[in-house]
C-alpha positions in Angstrom: 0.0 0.0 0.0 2.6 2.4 1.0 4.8 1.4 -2.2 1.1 2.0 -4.1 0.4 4.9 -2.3 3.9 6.2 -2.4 3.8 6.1 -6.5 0.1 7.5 -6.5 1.7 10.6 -4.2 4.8 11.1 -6.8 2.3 11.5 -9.9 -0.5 13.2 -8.4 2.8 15.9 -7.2 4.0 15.3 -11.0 0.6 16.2 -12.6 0.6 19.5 -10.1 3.9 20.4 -11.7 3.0 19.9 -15.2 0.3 21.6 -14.8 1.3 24.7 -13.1 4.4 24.8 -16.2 1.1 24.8 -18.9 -0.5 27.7 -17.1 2.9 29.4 -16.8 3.6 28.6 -20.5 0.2 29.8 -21.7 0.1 33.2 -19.7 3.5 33.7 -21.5 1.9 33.1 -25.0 -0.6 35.3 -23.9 1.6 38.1 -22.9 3.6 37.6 -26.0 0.2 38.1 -28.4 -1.1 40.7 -26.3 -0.4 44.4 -27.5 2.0 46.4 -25.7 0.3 49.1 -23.1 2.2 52.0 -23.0 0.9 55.6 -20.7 -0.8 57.9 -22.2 1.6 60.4 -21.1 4.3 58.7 -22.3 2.6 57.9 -25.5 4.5 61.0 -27.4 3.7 59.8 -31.2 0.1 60.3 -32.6 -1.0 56.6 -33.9 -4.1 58.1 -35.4 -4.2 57.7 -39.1 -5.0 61.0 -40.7 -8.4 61.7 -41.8 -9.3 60.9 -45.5 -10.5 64.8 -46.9 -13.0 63.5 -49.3 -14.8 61.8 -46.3 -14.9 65.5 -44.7 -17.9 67.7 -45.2 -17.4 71.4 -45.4 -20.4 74.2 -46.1 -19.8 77.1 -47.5 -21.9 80.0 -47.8 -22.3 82.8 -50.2 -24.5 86.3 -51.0 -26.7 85.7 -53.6 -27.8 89.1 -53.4 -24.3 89.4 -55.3 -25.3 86.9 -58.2 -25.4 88.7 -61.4 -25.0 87.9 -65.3 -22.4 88.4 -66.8 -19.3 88.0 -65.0 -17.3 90.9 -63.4 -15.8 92.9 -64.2 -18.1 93.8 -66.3 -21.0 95.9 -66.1 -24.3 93.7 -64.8 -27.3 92.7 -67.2 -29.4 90.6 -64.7 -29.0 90.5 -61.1 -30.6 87.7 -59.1 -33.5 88.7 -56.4 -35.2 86.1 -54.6 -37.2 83.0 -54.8 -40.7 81.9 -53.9 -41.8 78.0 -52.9 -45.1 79.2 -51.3 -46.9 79.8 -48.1 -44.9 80.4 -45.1 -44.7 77.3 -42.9 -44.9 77.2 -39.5 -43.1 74.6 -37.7 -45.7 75.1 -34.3 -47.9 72.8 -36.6 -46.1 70.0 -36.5 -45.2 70.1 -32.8 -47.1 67.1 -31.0 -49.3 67.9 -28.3 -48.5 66.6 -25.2 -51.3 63.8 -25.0 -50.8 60.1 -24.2 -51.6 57.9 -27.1 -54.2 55.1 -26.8 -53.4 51.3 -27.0 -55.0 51.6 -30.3 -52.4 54.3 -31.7 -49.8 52.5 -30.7 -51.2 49.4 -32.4 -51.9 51.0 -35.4 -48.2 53.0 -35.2 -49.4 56.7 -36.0 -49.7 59.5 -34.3 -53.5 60.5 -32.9 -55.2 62.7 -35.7 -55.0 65.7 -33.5 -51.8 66.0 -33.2 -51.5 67.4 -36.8 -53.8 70.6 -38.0 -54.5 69.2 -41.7 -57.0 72.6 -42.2 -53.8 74.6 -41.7 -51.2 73.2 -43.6 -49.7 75.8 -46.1 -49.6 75.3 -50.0 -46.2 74.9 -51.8 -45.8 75.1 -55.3 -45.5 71.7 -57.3 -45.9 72.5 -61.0 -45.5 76.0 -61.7 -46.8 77.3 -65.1 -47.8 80.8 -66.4 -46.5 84.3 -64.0 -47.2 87.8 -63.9 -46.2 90.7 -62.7 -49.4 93.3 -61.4 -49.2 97.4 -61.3 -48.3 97.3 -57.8 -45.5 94.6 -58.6 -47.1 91.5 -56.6 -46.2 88.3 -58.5 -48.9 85.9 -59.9 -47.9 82.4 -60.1 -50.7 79.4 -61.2 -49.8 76.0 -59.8 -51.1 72.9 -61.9 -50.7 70.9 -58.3 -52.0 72.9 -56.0 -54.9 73.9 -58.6 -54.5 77.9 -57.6 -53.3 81.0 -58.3 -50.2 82.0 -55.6 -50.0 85.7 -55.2 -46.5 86.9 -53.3 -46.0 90.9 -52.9 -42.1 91.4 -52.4 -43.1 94.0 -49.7 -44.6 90.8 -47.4 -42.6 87.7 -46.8 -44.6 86.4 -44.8 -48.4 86.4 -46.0 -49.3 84.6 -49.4 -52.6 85.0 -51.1 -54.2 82.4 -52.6 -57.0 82.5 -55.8 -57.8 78.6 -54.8 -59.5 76.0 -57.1 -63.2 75.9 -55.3 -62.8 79.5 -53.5 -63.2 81.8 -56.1 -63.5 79.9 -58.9 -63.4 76.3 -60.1 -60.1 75.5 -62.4 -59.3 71.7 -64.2 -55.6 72.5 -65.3 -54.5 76.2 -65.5 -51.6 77.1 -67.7 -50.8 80.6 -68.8 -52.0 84.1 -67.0 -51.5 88.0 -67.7 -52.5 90.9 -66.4 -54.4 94.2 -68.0 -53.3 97.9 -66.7 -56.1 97.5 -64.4 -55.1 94.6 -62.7 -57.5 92.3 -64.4 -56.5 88.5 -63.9 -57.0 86.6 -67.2 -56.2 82.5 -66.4 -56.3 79.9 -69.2 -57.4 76.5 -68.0 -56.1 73.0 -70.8 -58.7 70.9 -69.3 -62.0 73.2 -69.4 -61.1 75.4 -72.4 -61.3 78.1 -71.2 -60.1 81.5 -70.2 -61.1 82.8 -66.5 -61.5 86.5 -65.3 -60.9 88.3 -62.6 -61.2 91.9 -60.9 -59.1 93.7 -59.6 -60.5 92.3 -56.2 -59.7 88.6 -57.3 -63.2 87.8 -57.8 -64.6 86.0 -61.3 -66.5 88.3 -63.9 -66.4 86.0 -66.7 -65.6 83.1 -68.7 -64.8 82.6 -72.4 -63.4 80.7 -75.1 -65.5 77.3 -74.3 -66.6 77.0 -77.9 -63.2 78.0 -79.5 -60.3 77.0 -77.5 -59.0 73.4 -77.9 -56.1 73.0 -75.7 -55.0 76.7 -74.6 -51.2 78.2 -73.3 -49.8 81.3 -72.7 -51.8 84.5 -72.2 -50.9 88.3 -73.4 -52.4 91.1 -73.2 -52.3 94.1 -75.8 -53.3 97.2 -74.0 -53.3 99.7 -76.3 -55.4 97.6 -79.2 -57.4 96.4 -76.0 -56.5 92.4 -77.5 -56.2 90.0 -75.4 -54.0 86.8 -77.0 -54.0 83.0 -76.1 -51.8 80.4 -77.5 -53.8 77.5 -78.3 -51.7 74.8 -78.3 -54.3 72.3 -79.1 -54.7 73.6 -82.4 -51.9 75.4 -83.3 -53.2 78.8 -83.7 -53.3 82.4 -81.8 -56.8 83.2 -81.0 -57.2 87.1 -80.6 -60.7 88.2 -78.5 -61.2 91.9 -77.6 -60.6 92.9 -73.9 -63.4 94.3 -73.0 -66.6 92.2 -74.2 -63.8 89.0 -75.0 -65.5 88.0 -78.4 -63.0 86.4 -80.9 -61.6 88.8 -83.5 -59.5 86.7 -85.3 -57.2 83.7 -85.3 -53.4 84.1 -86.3 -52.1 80.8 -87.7 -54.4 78.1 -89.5 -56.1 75.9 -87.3 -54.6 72.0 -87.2 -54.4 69.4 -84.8 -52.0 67.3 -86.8 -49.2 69.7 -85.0 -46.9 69.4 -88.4 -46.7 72.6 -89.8 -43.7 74.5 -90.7 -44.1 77.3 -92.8 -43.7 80.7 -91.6 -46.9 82.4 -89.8 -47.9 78.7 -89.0 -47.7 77.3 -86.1 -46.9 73.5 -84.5 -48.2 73.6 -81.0 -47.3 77.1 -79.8 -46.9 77.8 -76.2 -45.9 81.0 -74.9 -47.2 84.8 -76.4 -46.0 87.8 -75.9 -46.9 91.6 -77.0 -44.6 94.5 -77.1 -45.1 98.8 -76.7 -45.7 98.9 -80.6 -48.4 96.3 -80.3 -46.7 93.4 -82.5 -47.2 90.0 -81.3 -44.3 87.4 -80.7 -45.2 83.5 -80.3 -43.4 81.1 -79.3 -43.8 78.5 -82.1 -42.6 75.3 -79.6 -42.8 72.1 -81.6 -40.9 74.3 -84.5 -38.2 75.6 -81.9 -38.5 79.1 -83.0 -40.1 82.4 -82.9 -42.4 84.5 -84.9 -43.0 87.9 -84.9 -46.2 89.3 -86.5 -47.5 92.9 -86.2 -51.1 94.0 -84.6 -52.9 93.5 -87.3 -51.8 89.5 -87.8 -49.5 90.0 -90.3 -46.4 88.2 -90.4 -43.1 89.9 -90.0 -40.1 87.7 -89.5 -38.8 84.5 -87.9 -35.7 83.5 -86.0 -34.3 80.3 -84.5 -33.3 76.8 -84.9 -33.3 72.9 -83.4 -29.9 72.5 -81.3 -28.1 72.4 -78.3 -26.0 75.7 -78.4 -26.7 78.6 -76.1 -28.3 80.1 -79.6 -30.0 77.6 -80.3 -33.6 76.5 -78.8 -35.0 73.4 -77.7 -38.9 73.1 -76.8 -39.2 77.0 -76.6 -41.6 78.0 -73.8 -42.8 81.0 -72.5 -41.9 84.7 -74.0 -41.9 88.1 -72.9 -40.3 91.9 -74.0 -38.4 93.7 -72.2 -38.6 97.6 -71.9 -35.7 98.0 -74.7 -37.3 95.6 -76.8 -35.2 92.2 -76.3 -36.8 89.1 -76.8 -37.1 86.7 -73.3 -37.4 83.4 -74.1 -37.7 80.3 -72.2 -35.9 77.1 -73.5 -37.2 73.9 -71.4 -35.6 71.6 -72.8 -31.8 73.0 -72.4 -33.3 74.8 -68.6 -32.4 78.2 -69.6 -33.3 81.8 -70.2 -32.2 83.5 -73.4 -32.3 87.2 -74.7 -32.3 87.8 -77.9 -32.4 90.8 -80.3 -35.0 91.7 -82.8 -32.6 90.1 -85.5 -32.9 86.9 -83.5 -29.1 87.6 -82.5 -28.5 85.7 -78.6 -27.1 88.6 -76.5 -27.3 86.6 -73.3 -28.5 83.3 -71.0 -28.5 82.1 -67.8 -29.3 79.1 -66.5 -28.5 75.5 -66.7 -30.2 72.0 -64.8 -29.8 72.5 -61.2 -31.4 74.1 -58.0 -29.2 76.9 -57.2 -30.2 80.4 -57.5 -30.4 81.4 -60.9 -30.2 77.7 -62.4 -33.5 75.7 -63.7 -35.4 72.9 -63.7 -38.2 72.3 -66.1 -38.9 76.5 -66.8 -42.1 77.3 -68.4 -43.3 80.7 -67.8 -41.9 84.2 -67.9 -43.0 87.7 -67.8 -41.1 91.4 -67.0 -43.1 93.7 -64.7 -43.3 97.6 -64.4 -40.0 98.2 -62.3 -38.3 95.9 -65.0 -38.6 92.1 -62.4 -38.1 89.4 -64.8 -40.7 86.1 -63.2 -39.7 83.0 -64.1 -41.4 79.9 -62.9 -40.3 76.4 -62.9 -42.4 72.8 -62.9 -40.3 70.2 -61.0 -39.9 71.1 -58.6 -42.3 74.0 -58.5 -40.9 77.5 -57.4 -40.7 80.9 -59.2 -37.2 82.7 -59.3 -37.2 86.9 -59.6 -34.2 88.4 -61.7 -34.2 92.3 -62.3 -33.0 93.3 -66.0 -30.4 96.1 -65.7 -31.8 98.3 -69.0 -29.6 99.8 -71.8 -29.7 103.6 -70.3 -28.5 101.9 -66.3 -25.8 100.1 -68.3 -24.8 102.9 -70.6 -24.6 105.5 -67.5 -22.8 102.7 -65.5 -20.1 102.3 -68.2 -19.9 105.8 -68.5 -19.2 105.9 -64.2 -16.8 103.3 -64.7 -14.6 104.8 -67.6 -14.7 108.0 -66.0 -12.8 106.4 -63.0 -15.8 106.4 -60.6 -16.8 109.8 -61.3 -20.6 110.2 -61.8 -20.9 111.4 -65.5 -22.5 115.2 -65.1 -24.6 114.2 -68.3 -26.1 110.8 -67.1 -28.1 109.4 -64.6 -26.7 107.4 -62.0 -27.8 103.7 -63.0 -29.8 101.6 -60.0 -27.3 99.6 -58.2 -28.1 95.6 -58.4 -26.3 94.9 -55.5 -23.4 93.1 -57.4 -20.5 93.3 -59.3 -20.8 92.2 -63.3 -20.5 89.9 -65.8 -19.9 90.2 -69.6 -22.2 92.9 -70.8 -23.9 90.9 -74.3 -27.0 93.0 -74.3 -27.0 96.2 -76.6 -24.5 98.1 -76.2 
């Protein structure tokens, strides 16, 4: 037993050595793989790698008060103003109330109905068509989305009026507007064929052009011939009714809904019109990416432009309008851009280009120059309207003069409005 014993004793002591060596051996391995812990204060190199600058996000902020076209340091054409998306919003709707929700809400996973004042949401523009510009420089802007007529006055940021589909009068799909010397509000509507009026007071005094108009566009408004002009796209002619007692007087164009003429005076689904101080009537022939220019008796003058994708060129044509020195506005949809041309036809500048940034477009339709020389422009997707002011010949001419003379005013010329920016290439008239 005591041999027995003594051997059990000796490898029982034997197993307690080897295994006290393995848990030596394995704390050693351990130590080994383990990373080396060095103090923080003693830690004198920085093992942070360095922070990739592409992954870094940096904003930068700018004055668009000082956007203008063209480039400085030349004298400015066009200065950017603002831009309008629509009512105010106010973020005190959206705040939840503090009420506990029900075991049915939080089945369901919404919020309880009252937490959210649906009768006072405010209306955004979504698809921005025809704008104007009234005596009292308010901007008119009618929304396909929305179904209304958005009315923004520069002088109040914060309260939008609103001529709403089922308020004051009932609209299917509104397209082009203008505006008399009185303030009268004439809307076309595609979908009813029709045009709509208004008073000065935003209130409906009458409807016409049910039995005539097939598909109508753009609006204008000749107020010294008292005509009032719609594009009718739907049949490619340029209906003409009289202002006051809006009978049809004539039609400019031959009537077709086969949208494939191309001689001059015709027309192939026209969209935008436009009237200047001598009373001659421009139309912008869209399908045929030109324009044409006819006088106020209908007759046909001249023609200008071609398919492309040059700065000269046009591409789906849009909305038109004349300036106070006679320069041709024209929207180009297609290209998102707004050109000026001459009475030749001769591109004198643009401005523009796809994108979301002040003075860039996306989808442009409408235009139209008000009394203190705003140039509107509205835009479909997403809707807003962007305000430009055109810096005329006589402001240019006395700010070149300023300039040349070293920055003294001229004694002979009046000091030209300031647009708040330095210039770009001056390409207008000269």
């Amino acid at each position: 037993m005591s041999r027995d014993g003594t051997k059990f004793r000796y490898r029982e002591g034997q197993k307690a050595k080897l295994g006290v060596a393995a848990s030596l051996f394995m704390l050693a391995l351990l130590q080994l793989a383990s990373p080396a812990v060095v103090p923080a204060a003693n830690n004198k190199k920085n093992t942070t790698p360095p922070a990739n600058p592409s992954n870094q996000r940096t904003t930068a902020y700018f004055d668009i008060s000082k956007i203008v076209w063209p480039n400085p340091p030349e004298i400015a054409r066009i200065a950017f103003k603002e831009i309008y998306t629509g009512e105010k919003i106010d973020p005190n709707l959206y705040t939840k109330k503090a009420r506990k929700s029900t075991w049915m809400d939080r089945l369901a996973g919404s919020l309880p109905a009252d937490q959210i004042q649906l009768d006072k949401l405010p209306y955004q523009l979504i698809r921005t068509m025809g704008v104007g510009v009234d005596s009292k420089g308010r901007i008119y802007a009618a929304d396909q989305g929305v179904g209304g007529i958005f009315i923004f006055d520069p002088a109040d940021k914060v309260h939008v009026e609103l001529i709403g589909n089922g308020r004051q009068a009932h609209f299917g799909l509104i397209t082009g507007l203008a505006l008399d010397d009185d303030d009268r509000l004439f809307v076309a509507d595609a979908s009813l064929h029709r045009v709509v009026a208004f008073n000065p007071k935003h209130e409906m005094e009458g409807v016409f052009g049910g039995d005539i108009l097939v598909r109508p566009g753009g609006v204008a408004i000749d107020r010294e011939n008292r005509f009032i002009y719609v594009a009718d796209t739907g049949n490619d002619v340029v209906d003409v009714f009289d202002a006051d007692n809006f009978k049809l007087l004539r039609q400019t164009g031959k009537p077709s809904r086969k949208h494939d003429q191309t001689e001059p005076g015709l027309f192939s689904l026209p969209e935008g019109v436009a009237v200047d101080a001598d009373g001659n009537l421009y139309v912008a022939d869209t399908f045929n990416d030109r324009v044409e220019m006819f006088d106020a008796d209908g007759r046909f003058v001249s023609t200008f432009g071609k398919n492309g994708d040059g700065p000269a060129d046009l591409d789906r044509p849009k909305g038109i309008a004349i300036d106070c020195d006679g320069h041709i506005w024209l929207v180009d949809a297609v290209q998102n851009r707004v050109k000026v041309f001459d009475q030749q036809g001769r591109l004198l500048i643009y401005l523009g280009g796809a994108g979301n940034y002040p003075g860039q477009f996306m989808g442009p339709w409408g235009i139209a120059i008000g009394p203190s020389n705003q140039v509107v422009v509205s835009e479909t997707f997403p809707g807003r309207v962007q305000v430009f002011r055109y810096i005329t010949d006589a402001e240019a001419a006395s700010s070149r003069a300023q300039r040349d003379s070293g920055g003294r005013k001229p004694a002979t010329m009046t000091p030209a409005a300031t647009p708040g920016a330095a210039a770009k290439k001056d390409s207008v008239v000269q």
